[in-house]
C-alpha positions as CSV (number, residue, x, y, z in Angstrom):
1,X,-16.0,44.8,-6.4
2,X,-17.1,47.4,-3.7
3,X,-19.8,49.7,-4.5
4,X,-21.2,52.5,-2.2
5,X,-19.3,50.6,0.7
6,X,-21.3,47.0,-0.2
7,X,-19.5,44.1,-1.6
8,X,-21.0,42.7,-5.1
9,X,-20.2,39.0,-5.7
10,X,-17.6,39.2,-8.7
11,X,-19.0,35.5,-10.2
12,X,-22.3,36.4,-10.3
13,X,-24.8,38.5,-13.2
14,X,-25.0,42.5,-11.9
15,X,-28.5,42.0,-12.0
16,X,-28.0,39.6,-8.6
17,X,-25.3,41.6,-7.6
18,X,-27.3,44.4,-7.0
19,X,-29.7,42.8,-4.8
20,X,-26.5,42.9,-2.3
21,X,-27.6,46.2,-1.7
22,X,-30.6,46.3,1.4
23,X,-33.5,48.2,-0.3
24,X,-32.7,46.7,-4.0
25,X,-34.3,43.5,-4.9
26,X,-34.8,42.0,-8.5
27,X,-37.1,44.3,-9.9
28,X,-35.6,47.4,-8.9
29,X,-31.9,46.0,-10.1
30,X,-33.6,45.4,-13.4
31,X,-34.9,48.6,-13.8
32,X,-31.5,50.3,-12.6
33,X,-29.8,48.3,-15.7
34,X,-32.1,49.3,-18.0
35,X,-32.0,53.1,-17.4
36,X,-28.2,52.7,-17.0
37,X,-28.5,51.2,-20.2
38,X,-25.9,48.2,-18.6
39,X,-26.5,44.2,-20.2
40,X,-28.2,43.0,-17.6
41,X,-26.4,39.6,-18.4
42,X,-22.8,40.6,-17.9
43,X,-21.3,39.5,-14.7
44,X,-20.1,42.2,-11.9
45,X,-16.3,42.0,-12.8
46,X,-17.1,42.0,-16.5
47,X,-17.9,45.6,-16.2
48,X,-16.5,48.8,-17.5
49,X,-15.1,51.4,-15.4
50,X,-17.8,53.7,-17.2
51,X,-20.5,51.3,-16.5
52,X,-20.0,51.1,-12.6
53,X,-19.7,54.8,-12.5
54,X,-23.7,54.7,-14.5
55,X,-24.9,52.4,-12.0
56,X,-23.5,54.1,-8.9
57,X,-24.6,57.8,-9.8
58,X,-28.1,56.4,-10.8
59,X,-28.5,53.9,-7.1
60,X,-27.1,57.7,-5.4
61,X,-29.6,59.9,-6.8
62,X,-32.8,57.7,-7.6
63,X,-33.0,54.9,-4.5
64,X,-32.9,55.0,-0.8
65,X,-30.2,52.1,0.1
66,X,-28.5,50.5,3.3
67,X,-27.8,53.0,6.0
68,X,-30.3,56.0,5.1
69,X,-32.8,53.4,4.1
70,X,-32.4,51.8,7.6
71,X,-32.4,55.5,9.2
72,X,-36.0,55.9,7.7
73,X,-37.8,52.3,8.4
74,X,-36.6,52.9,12.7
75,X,-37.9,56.4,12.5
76,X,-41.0,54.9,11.3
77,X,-41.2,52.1,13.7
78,X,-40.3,54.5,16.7
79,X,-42.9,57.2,15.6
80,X,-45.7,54.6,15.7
81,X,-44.2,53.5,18.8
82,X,-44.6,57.4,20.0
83,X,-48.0,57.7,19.2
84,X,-49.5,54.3,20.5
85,X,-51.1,52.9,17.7
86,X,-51.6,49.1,17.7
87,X,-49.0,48.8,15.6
88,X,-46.2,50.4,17.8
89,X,-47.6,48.4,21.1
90,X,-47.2,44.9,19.2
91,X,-43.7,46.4,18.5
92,X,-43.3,47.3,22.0
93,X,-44.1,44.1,23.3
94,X,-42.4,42.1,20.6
95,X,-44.8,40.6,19.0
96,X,-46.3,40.2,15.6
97,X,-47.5,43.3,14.3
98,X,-49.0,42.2,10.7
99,X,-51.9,40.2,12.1
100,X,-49.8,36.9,12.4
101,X,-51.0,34.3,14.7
102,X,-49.9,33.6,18.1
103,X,-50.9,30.7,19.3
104,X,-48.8,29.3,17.7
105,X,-46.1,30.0,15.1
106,X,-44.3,33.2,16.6
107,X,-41.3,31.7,17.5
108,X,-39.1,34.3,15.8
109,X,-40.5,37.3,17.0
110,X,-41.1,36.1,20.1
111,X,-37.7,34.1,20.8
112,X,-38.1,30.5,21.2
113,X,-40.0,30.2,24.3
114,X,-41.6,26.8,25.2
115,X,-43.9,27.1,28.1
116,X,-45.8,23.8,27.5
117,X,-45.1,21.2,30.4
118,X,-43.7,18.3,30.6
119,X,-44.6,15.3,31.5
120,X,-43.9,15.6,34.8
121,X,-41.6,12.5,35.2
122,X,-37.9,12.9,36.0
123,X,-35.1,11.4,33.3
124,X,-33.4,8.8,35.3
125,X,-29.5,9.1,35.8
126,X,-27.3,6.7,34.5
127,X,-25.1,5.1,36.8
């Protein structure tokens, strides 16, 4: 099933579903049920053509999802950038910005650099 240009899962509960969508997690899918008044137990292609239409209106009006949700956390990100706070520099320079460590353990931001040396001998060739 495609809703608001994301594909739900058609095997799995709507609750879980839902979370397809970037910006809806579990708690915010249950609630959506609940004021759509939807079984939060039936699975995606179990529902009504009435039902989908509930959920879709509500997720349109009510919660900031995929693109526009997107739009809003780069605006932030490039505003803080703007100003030079701390947190736009560590953004800047790629690193950590929530008070991670660095010595070790920032691999992902970072990329996977590996300055430590070697051991200095050469791997002998096989012949």
């Amino acid at each position: 099933m495609r809703l608001l240009g994301v594909n739900l899962p058609d095997q799995k509960k709507i609750v879980f579903a839902l979370t397809h969508f970037y910006g809806i997690g579990l708690s915010l899918a249950e609630k959506i049920l609940k004021e759509t008044n939807v079984d939060s137990s039936k699975k995606t292609k179990e529902l009504t053509p009435e039902e989908i239409n509930r959920i879709k209106e509500y997720i349109e009006k009510n919660c900031k999802v995929e693109g526009e949700l997107r739009q809003i956390v780069r605006s932030n990100i490039e505003r803080l950038k703007n100003i030079s706070c701390y947190r736009g520099i560590r953004h800047i320079k790629r690193l950590p910005v929530r008070g991670q460590r660095t010595k070790t353990n920032s691999r992902t931001v970072r990329g996977n650099v590996r300055k430590t040396a070697g051991s200095g001998k050469r791997k002998v060739e096989l012949k």
